[in-house]
C-alpha positions in Angstrom: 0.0 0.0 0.0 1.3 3.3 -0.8 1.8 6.0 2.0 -1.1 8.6 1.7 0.4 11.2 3.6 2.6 12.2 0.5 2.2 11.7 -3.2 4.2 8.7 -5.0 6.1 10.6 -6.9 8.2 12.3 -3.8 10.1 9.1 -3.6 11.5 9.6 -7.3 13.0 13.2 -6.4 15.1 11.8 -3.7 16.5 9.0 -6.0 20.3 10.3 -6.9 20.9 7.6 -9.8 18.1 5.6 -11.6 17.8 2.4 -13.6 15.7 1.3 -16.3 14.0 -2.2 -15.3 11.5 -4.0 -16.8 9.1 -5.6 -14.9 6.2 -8.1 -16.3 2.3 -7.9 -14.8 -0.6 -9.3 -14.9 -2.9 -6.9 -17.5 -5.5 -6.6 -14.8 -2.8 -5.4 -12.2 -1.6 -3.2 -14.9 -4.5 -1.5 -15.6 -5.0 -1.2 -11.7 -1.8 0.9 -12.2 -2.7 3.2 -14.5 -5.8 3.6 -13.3 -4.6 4.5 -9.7 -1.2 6.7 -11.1 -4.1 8.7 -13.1 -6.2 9.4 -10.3 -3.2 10.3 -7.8 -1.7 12.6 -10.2 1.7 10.4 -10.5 3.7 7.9 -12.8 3.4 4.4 -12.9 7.2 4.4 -11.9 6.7 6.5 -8.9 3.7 4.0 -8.0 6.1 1.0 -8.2 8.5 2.6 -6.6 7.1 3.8 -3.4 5.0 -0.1 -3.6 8.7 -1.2 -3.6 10.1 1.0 -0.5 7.0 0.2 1.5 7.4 -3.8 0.8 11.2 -3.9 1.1 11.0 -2.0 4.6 8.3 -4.2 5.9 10.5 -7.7 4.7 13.6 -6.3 5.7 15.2 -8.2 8.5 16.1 -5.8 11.2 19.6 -5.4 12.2 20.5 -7.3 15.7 22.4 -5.0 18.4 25.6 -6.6 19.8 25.5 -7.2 23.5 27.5 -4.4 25.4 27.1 -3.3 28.9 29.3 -0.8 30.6 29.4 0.1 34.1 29.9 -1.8 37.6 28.2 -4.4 40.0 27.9 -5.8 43.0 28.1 -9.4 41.0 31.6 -10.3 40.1 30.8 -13.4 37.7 28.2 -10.5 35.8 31.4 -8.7 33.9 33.1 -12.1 32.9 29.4 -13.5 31.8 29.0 -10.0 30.4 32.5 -10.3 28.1 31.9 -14.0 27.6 28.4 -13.0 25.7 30.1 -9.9 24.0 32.6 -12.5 22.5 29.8 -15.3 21.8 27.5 -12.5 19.9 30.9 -11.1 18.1 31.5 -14.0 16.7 27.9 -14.5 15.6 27.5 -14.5 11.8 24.1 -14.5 9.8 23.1 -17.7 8.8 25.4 -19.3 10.5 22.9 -21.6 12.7 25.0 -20.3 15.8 
């Protein structure tokens, strides 16, 4: 779904660099399009391309923050757990299983 607080076409100003795709659809979905692009004033393209930034953000997999902790405690085994998770999570790759 397209954001309705701005037009589709804001997305295209901000690109720096574009690339000519092509990009096959169902003639229904396709008229759909045009239909839609007509009636908010916009391109097809900007259309896709703000379908594309809303979908991709969604999917995305969000970025996992490392363990750190900084500071002292009462605990003495809670800074050598702490440094022993650091290390575990360090070494941690995507996809790995781990």
């Amino acid at each position: 779904m397209v954001d309705g607080s701005l037009p589709p076409c804001h997305i295209c100003r901000h690109m720096s660099t574009t690339a000519r795709t092509t990009i096959l659809l169902d003639a229904d979905l396709l008229e759909r399009l045009g239909r839609f692009a007509t009636r908010a004033r916009t391109t097809k393209t900007a259309v896709v391309a703000a379908a594309l930034e809303a979908y991709l953000a969604d999917h995305e997999a969000a970025t996992e923050v490392a363990f750190l902790a900084v500071g002292q405690s009462a605990y003495g085994r809670l800074s050598l757990d702490g440094r022993r998770i650091a290390g575990r999570e360090a070494g941690r790759r995507p996809g790995s299983g781990r």
